[in-house]
N, CA, C and O atoms as a GROMACS GRO file, in nm:
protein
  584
    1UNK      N    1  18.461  -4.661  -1.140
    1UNK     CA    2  18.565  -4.680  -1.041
    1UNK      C    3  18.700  -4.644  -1.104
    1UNK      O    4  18.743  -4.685  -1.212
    2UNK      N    5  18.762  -4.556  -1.013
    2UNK     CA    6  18.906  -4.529  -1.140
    2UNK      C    7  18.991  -4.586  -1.041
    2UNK      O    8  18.977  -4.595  -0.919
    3UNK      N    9  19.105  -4.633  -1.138
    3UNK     CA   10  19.201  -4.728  -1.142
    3UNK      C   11  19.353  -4.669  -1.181
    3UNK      O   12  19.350  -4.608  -1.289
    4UNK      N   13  19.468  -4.671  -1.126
    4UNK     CA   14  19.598  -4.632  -1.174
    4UNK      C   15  19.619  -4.777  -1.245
    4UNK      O   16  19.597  -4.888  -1.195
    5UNK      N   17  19.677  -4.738  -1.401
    5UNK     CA   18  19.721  -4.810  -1.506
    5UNK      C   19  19.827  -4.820  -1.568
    5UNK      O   20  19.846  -4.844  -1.449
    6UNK      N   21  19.918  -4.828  -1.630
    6UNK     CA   22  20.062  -4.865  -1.688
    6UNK      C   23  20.060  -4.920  -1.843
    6UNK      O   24  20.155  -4.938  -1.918
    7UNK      N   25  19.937  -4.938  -1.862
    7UNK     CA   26  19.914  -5.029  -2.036
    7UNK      C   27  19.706  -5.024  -2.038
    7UNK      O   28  19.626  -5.033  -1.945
    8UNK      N   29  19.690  -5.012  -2.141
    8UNK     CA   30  19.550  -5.004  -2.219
    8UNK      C   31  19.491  -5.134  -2.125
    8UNK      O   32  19.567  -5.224  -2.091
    9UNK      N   33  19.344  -5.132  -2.085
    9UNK     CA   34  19.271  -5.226  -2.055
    9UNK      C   35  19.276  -5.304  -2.182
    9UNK      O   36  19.318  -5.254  -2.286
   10UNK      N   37  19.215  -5.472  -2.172
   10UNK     CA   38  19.183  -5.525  -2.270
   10UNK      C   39  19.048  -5.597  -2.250
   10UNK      O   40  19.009  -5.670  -2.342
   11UNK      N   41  18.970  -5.583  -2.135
   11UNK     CA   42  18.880  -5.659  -2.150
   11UNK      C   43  18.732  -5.619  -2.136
   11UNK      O   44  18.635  -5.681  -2.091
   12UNK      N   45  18.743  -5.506  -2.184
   12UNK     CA   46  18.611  -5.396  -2.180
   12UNK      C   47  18.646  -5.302  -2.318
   12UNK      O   48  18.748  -5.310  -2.386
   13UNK      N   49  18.535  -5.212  -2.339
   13UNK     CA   50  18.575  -5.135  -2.436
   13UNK      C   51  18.612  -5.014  -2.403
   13UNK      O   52  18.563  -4.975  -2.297
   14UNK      N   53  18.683  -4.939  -2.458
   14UNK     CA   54  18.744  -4.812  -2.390
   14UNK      C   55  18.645  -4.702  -2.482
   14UNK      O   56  18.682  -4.693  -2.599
   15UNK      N   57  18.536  -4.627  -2.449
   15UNK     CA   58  18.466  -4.533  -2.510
   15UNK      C   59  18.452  -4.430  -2.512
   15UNK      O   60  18.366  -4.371  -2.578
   16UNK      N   61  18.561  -4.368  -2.416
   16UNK     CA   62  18.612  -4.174  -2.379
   16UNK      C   63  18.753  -4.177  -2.322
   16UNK      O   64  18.792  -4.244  -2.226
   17UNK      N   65  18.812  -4.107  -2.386
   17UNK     CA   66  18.969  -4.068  -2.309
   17UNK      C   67  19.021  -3.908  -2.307
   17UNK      O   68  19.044  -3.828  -2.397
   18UNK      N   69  19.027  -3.901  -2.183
   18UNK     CA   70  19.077  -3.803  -2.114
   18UNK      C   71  19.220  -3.775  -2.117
   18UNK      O   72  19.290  -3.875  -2.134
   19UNK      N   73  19.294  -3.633  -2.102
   19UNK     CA   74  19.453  -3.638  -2.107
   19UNK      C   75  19.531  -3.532  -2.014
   19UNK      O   76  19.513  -3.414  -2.044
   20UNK      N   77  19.610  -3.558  -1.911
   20UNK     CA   78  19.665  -3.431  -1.846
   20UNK      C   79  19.750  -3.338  -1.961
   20UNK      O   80  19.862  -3.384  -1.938
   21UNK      N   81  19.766  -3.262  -2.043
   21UNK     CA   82  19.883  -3.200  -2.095
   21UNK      C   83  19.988  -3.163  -2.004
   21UNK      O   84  19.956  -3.083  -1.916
   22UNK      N   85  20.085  -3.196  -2.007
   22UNK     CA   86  20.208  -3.156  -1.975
   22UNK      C   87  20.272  -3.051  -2.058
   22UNK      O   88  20.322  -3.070  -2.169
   23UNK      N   89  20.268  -2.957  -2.004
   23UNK     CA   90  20.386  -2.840  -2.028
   23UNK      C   91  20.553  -2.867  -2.060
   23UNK      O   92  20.582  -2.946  -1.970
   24UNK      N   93  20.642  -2.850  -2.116
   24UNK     CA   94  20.774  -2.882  -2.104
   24UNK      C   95  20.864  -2.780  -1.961
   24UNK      O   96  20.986  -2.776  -1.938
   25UNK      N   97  20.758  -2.714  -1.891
   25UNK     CA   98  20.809  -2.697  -1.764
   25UNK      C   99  20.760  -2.755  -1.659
   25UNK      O  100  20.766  -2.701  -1.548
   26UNK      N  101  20.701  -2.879  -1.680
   26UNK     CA  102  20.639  -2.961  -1.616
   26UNK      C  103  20.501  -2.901  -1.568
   26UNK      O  104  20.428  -2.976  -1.504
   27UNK      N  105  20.455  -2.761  -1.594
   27UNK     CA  106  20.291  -2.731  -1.564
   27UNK      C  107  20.229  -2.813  -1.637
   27UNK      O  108  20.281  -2.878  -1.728
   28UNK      N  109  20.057  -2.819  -1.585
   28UNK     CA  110  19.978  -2.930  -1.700
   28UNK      C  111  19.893  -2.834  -1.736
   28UNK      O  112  19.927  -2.720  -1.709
   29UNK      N  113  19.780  -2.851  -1.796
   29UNK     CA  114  19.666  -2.761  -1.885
   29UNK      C  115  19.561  -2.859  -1.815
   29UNK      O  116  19.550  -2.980  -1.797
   30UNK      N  117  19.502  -2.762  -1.790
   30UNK     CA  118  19.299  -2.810  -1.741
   30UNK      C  119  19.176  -2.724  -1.805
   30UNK      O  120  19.215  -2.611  -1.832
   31UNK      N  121  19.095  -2.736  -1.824
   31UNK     CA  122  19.035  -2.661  -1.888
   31UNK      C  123  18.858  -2.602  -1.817
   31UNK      O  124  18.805  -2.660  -1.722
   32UNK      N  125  18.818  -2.524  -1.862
   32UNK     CA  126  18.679  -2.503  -1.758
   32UNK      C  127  18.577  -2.559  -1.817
   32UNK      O  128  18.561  -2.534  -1.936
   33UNK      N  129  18.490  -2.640  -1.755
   33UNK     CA  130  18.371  -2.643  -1.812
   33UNK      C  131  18.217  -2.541  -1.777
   33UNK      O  132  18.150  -2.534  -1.674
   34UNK      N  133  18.204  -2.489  -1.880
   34UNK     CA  134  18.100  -2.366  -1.874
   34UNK      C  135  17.953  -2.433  -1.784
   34UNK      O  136  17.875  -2.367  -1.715
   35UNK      N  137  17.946  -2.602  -1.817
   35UNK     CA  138  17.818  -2.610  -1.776
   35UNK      C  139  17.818  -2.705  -1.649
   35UNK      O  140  17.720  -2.716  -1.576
   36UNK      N  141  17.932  -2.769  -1.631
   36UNK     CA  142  17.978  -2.820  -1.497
   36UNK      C  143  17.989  -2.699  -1.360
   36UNK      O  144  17.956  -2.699  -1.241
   37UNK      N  145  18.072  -2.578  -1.478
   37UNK     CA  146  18.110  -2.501  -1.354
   37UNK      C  147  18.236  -2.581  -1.299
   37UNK      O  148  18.213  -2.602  -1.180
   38UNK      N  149  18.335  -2.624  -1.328
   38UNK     CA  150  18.438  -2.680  -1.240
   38UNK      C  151  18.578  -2.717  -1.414
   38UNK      O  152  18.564  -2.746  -1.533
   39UNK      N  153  18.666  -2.697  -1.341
   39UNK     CA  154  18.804  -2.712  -1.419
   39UNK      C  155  18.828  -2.926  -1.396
   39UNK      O  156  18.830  -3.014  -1.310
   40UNK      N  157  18.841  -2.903  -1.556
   40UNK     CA  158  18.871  -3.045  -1.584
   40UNK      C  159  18.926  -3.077  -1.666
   40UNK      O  160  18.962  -3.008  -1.761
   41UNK      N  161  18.951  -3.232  -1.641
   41UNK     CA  162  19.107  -3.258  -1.768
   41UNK      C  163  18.986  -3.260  -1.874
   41UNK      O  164  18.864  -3.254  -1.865
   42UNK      N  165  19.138  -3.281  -2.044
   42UNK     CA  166  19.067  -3.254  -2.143
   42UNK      C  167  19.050  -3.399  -2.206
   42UNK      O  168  19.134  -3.489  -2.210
   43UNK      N  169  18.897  -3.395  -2.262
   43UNK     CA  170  18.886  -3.481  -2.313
   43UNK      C  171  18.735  -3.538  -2.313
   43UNK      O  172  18.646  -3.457  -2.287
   44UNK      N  173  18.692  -3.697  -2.346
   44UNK     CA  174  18.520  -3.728  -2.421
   44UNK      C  175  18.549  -3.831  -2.456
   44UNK      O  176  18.649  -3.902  -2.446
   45UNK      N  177  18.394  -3.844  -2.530
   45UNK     CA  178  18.350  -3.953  -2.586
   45UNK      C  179  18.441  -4.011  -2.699
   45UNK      O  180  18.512  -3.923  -2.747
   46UNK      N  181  18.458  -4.127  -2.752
   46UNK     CA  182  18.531  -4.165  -2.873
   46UNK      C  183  18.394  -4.204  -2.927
   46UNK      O  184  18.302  -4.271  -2.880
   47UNK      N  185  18.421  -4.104  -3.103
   47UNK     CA  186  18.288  -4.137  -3.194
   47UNK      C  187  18.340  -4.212  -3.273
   47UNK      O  188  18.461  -4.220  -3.292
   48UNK      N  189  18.242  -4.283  -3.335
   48UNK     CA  190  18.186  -4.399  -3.447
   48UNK      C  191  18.390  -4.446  -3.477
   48UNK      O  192  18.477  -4.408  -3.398
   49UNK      N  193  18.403  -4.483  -3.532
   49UNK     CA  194  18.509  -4.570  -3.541
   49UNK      C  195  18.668  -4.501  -3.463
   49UNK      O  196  18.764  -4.575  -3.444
   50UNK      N  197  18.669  -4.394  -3.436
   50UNK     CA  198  18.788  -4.341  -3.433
   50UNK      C  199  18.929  -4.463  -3.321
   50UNK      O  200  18.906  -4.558  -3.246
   51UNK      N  201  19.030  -4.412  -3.351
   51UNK     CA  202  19.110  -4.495  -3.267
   51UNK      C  203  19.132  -4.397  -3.170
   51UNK      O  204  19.118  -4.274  -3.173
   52UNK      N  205  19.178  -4.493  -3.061
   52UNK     CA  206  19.147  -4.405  -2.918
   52UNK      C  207  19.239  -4.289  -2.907
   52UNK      O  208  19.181  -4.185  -2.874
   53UNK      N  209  19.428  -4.272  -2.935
   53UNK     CA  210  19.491  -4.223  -2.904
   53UNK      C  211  19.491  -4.067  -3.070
   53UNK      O  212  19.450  -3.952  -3.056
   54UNK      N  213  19.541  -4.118  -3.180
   54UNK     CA  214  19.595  -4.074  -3.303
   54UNK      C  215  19.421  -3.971  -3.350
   54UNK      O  216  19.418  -3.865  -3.413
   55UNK      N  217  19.322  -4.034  -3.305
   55UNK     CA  218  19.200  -3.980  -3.342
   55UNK      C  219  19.093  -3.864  -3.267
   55UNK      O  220  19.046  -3.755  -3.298
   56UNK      N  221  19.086  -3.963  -3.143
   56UNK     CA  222  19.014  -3.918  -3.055
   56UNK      C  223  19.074  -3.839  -2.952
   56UNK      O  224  19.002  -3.750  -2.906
   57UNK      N  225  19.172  -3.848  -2.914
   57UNK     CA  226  19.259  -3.794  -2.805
   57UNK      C  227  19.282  -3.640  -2.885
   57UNK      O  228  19.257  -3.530  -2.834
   58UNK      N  229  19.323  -3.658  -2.992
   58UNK     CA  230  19.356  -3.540  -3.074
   58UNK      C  231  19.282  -3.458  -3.075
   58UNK      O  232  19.318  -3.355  -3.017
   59UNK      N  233  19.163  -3.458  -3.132
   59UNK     CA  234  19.023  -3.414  -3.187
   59UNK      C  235  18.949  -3.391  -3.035
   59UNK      O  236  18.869  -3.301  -3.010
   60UNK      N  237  18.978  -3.458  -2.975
   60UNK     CA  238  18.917  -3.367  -2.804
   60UNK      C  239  18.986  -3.250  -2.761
   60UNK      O  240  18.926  -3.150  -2.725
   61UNK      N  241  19.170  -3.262  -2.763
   61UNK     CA  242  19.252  -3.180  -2.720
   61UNK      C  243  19.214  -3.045  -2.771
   61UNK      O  244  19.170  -2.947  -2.711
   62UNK      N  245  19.252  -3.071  -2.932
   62UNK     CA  246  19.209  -2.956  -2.997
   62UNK      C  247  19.044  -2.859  -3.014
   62UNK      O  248  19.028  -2.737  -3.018
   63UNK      N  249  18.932  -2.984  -3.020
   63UNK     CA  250  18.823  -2.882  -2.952
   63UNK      C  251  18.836  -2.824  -2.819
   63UNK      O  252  18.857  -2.704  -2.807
   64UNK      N  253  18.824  -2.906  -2.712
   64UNK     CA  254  18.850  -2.836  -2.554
   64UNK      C  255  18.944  -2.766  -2.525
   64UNK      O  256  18.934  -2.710  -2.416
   65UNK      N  257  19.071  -2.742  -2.607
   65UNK     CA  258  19.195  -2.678  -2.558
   65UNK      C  259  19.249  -2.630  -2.640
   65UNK      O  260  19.325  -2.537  -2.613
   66UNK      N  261  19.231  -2.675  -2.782
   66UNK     CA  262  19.325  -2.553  -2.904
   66UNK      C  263  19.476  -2.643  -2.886
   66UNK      O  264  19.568  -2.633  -2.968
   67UNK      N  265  19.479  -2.705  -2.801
   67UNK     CA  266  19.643  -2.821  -2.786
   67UNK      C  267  19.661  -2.894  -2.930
   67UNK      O  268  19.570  -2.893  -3.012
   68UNK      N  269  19.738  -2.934  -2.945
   68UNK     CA  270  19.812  -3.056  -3.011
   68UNK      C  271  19.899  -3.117  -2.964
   68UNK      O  272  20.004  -3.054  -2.957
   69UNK      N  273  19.900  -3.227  -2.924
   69UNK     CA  274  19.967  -3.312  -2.859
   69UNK      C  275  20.052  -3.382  -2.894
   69UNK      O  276  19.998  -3.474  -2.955
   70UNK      N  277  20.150  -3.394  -2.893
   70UNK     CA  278  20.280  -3.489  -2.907
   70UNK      C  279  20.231  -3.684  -2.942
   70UNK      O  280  20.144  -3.760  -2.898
   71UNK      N  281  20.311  -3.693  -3.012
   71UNK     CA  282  20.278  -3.840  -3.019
   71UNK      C  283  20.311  -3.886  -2.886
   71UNK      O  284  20.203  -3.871  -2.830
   72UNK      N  285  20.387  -3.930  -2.803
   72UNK     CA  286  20.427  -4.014  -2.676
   72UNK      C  287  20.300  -3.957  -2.578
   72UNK      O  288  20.260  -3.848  -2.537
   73UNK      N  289  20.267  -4.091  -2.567
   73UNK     CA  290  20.152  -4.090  -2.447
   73UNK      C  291  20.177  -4.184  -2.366
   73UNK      O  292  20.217  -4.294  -2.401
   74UNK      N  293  20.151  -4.142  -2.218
   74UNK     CA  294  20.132  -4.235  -2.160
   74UNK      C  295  20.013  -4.289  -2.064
   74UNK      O  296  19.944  -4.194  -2.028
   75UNK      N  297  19.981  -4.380  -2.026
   75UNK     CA  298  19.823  -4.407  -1.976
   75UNK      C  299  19.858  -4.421  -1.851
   75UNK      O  300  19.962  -4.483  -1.826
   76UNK      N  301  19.770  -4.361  -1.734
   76UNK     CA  302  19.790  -4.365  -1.621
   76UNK      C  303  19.657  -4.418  -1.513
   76UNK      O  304  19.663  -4.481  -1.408
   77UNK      N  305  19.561  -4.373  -1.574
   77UNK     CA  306  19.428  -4.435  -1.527
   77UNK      C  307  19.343  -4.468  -1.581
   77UNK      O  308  19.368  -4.470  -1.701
   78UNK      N  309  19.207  -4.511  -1.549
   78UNK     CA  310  19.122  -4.596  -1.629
   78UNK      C  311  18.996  -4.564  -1.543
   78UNK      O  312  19.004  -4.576  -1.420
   79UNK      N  313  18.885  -4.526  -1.602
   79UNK     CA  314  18.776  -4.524  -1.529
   79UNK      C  315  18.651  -4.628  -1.563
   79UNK      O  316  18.604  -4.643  -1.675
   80UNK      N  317  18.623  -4.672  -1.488
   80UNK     CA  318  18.540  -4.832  -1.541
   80UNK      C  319  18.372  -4.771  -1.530
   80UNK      O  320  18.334  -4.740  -1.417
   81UNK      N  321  18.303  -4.759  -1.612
   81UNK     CA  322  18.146  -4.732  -1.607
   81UNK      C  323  18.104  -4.828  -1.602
   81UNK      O  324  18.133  -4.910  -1.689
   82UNK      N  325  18.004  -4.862  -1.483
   82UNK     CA  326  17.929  -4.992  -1.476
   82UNK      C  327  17.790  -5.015  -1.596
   82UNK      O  328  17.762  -5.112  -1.666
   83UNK      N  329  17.716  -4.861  -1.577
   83UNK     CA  330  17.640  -4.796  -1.651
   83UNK      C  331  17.633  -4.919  -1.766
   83UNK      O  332  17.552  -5.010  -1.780
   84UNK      N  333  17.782  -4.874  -1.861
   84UNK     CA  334  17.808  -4.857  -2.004
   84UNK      C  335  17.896  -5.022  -2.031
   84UNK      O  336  17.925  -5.075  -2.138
   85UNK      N  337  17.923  -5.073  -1.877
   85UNK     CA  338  18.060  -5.121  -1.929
   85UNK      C  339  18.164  -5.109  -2.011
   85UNK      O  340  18.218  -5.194  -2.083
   86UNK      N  341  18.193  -4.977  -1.991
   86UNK     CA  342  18.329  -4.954  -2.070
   86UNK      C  343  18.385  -4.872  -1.992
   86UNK      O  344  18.328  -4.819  -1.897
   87UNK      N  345  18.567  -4.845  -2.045
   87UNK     CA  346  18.657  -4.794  -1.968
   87UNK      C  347  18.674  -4.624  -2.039
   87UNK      O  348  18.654  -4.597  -2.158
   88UNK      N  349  18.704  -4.549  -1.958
   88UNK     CA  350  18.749  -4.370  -1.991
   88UNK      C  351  18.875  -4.382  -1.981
   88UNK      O  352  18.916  -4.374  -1.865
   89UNK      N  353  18.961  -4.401  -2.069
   89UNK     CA  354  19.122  -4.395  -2.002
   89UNK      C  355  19.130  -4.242  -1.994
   89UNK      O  356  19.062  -4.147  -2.032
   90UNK      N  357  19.263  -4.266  -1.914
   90UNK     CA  358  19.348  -4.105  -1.899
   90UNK      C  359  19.500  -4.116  -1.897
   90UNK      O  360  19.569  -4.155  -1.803
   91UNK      N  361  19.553  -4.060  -2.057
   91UNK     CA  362  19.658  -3.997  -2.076
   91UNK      C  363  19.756  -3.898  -2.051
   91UNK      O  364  19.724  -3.779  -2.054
   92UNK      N  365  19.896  -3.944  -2.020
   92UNK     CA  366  19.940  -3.798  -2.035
   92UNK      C  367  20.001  -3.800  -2.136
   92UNK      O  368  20.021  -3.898  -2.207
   93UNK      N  369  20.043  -3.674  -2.155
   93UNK     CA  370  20.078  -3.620  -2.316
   93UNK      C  371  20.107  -3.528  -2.284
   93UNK      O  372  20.048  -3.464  -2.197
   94UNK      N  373  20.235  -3.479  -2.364
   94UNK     CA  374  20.318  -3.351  -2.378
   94UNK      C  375  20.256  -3.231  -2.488
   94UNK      O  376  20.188  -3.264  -2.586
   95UNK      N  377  20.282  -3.122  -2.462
   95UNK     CA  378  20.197  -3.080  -2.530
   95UNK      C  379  20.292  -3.002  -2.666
   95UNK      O  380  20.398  -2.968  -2.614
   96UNK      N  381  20.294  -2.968  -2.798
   96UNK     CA  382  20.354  -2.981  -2.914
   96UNK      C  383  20.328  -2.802  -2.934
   96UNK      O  384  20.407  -2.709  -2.938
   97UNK      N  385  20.172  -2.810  -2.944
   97UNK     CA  386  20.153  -2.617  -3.016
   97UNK      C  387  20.022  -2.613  -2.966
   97UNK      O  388  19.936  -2.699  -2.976
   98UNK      N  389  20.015  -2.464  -2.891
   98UNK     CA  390  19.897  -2.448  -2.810
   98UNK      C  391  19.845  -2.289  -2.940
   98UNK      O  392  19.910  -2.196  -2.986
   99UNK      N  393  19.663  -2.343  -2.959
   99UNK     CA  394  19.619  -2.182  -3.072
   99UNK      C  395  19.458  -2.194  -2.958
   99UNK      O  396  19.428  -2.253  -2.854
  100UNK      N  397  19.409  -2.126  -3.027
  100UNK     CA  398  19.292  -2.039  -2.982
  100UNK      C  399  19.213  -2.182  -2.958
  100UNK      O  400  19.219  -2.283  -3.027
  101UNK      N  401  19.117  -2.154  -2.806
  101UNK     CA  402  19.061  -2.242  -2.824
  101UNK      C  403  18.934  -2.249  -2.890
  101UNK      O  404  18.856  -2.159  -2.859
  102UNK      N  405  18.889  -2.350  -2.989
  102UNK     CA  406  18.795  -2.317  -3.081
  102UNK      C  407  18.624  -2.287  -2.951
  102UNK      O  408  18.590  -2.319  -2.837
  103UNK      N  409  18.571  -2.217  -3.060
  103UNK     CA  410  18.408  -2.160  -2.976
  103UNK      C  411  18.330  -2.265  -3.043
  103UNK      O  412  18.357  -2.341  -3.136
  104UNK      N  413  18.245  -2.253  -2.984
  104UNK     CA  414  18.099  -2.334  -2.991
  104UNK      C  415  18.129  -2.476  -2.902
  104UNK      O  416  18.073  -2.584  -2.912
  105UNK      N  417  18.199  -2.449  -2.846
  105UNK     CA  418  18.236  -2.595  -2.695
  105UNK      C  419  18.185  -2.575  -2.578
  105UNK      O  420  18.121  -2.475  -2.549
  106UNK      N  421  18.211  -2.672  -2.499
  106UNK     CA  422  18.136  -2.660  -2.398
  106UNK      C  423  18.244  -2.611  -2.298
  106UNK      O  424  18.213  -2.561  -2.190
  107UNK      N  425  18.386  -2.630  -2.342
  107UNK     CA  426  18.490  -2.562  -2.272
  107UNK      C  427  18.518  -2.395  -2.321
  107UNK      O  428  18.552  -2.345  -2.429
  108UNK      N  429  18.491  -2.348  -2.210
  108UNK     CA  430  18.569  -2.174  -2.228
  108UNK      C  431  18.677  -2.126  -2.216
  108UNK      O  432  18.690  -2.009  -2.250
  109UNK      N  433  18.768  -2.186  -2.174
  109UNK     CA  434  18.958  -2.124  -2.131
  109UNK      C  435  19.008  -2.269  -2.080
  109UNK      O  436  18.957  -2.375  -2.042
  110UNK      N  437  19.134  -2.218  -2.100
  110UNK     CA  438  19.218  -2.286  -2.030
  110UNK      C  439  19.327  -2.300  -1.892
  110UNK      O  440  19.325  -2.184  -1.852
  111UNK      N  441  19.389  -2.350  -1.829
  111UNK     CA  442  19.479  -2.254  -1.721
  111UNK      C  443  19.603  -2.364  -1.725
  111UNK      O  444  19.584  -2.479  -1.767
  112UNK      N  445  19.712  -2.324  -1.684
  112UNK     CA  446  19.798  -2.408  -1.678
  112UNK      C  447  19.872  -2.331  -1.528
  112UNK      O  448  19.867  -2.211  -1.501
  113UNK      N  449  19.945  -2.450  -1.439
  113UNK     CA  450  19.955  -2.416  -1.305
  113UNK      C  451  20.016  -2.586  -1.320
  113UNK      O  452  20.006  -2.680  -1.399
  114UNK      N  453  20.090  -2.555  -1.178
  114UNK     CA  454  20.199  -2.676  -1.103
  114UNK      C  455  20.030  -2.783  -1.066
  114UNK      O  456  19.907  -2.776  -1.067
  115UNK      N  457  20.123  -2.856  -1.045
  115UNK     CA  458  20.024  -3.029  -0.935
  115UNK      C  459  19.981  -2.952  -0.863
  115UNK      O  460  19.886  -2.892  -0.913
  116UNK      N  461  20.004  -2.924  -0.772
  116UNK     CA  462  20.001  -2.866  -0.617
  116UNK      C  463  19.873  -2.745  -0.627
  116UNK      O  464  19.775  -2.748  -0.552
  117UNK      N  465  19.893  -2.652  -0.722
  117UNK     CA  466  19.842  -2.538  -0.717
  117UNK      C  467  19.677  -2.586  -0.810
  117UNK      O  468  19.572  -2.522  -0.798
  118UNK      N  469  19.697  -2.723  -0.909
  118UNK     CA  470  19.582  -2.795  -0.973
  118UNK      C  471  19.515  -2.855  -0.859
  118UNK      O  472  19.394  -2.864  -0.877
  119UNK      N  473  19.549  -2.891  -0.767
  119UNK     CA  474  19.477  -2.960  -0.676
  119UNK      C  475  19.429  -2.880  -0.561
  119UNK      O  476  19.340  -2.916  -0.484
  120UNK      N  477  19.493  -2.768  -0.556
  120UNK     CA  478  19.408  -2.687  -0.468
  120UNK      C  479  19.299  -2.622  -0.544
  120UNK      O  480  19.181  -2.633  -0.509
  121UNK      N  481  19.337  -2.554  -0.650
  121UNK     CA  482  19.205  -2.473  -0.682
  121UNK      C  483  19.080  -2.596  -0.707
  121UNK      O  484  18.975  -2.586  -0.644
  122UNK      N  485  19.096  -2.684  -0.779
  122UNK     CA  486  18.987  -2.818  -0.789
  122UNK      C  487  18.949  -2.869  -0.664
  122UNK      O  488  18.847  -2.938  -0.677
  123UNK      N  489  18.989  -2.862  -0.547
  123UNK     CA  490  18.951  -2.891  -0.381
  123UNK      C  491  18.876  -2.771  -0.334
  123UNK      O  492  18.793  -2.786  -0.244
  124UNK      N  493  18.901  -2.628  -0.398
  124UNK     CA  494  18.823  -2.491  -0.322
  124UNK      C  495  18.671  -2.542  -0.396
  124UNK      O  496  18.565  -2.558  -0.335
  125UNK      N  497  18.702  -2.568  -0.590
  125UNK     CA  498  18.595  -2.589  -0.640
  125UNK      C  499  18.527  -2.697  -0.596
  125UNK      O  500  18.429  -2.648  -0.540
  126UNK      N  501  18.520  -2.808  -0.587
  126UNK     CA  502  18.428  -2.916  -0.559
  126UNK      C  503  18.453  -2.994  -0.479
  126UNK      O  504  18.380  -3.092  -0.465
  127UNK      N  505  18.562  -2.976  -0.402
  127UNK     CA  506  18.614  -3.023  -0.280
  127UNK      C  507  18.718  -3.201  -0.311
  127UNK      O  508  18.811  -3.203  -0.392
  128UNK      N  509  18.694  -3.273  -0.266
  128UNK     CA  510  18.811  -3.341  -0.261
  128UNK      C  511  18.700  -3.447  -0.352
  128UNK      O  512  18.580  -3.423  -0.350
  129UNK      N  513  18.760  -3.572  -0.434
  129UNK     CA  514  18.717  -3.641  -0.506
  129UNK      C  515  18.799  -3.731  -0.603
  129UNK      O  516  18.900  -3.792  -0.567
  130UNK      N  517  18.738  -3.735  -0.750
  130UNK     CA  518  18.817  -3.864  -0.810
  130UNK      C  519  18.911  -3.788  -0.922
  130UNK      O  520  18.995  -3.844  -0.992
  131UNK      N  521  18.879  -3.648  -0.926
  131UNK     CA  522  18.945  -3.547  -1.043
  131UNK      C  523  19.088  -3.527  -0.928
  131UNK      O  524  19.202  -3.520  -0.975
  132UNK      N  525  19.064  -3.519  -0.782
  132UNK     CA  526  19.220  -3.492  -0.727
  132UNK      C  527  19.285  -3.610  -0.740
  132UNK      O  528  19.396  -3.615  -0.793
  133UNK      N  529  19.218  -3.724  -0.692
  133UNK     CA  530  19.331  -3.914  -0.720
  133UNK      C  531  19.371  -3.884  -0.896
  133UNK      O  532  19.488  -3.915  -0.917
  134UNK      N  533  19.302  -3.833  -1.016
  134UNK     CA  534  19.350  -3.801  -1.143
  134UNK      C  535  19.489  -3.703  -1.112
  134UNK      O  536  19.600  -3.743  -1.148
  135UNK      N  537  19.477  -3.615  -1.065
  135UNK     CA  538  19.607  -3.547  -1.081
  135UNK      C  539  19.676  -3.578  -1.002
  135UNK      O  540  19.757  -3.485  -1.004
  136UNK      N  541  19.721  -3.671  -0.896
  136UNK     CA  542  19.754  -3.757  -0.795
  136UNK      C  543  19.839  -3.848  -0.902
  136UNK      O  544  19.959  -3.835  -0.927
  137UNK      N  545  19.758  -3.932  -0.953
  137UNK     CA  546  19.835  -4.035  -1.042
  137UNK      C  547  19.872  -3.997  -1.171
  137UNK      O  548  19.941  -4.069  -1.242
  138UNK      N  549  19.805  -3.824  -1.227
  138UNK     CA  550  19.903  -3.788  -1.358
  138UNK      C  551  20.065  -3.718  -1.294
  138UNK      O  552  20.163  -3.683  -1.360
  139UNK      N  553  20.048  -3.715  -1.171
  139UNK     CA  554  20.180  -3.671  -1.141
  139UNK      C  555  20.270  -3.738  -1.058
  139UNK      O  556  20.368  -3.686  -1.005
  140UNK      N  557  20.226  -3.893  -1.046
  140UNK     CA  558  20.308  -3.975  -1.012
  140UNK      C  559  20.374  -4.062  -1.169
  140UNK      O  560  20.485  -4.112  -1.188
  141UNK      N  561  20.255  -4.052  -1.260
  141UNK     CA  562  20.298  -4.077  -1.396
  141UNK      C  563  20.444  -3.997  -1.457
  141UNK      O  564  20.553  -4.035  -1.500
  142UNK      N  565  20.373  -3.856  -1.430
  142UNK     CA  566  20.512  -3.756  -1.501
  142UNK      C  567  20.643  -3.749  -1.456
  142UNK      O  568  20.724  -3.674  -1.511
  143UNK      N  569  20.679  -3.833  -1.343
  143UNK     CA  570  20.749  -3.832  -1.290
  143UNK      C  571  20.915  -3.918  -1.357
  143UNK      O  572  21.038  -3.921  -1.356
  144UNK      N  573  20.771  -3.985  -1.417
  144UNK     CA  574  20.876  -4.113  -1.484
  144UNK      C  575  20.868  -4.089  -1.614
  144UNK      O  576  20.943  -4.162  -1.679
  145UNK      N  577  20.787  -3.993  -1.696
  145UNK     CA  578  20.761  -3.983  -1.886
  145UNK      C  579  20.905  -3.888  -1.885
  145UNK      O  580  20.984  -3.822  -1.818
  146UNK      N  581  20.876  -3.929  -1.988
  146UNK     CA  582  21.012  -3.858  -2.102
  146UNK      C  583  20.947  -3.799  -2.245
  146UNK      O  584  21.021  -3.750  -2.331
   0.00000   0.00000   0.00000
């Protein structure tokens, strides 16, 4: 069930985090997935000890996207797995230095494009869902980051 957020859950474990990149012209970065077939934010699982933001956030950006991300994050949603009981947060984050995105991933390219123009092409692809309320609330988030 995803959730608009303002501060880290505390009463579950958080075990994948996701991140809109923000552009400094306010575009964001999405990325394709080769085996989904559909453009999605970047990001996964958190392995064996890592910390959620400094570790894992990083180390996803840069496999799925070749990004590096700015320290200032901010958290905007939360996805609750009943499954797993644990939470997927989703960050935004500015983006610092964009290089090649590394091969052997399951992501192939990247695209960067306005809100507006992210939410249409993701509505042609899979039609309306919980990836449009994500860019819904990463761009009611960006509104207010610095």
């Amino acid at each position: 069930m995803l959730k608009k957020i303002d501060k880290l859950p505390i009463d579950k474990r958080i075990a994948g985090v996701h991140c809109v990149p923000l552009l400094e012209d306010g575009s964001i970065v999405m990325v394709w997935d080769k085996d989904e077939q559909v453009l999605t934010t970047i990001g996964g699982r958190i392995e064996g000890s890592e910390s959620i933001e400094e570790e894992a956030l990083n180390r996803e950006a840069m496999e799925e996207s070749g990004i590096i991300l700015e320290s200032n994050r901010k958290p905007f949603a939360s996805w609750y797995w009943n499954e797993t009981d644990t939470y997927t947060i989703y960050f935004l984050a500015k983006v610092d230095q964009m290089f090649e995105i590394p091969e052997g991933f399951e992501k192939t390219g990247r695209v960067t494009f306005n809100f507006e123009t992210a939410r249409q092409i993701v509505t042609k692809v899979e039609g309306q869902g919980e990836r449009i309320q994500i860019l819904n609330y990463a761009e009611e988030a960006a509104e207010t980051f610095k």
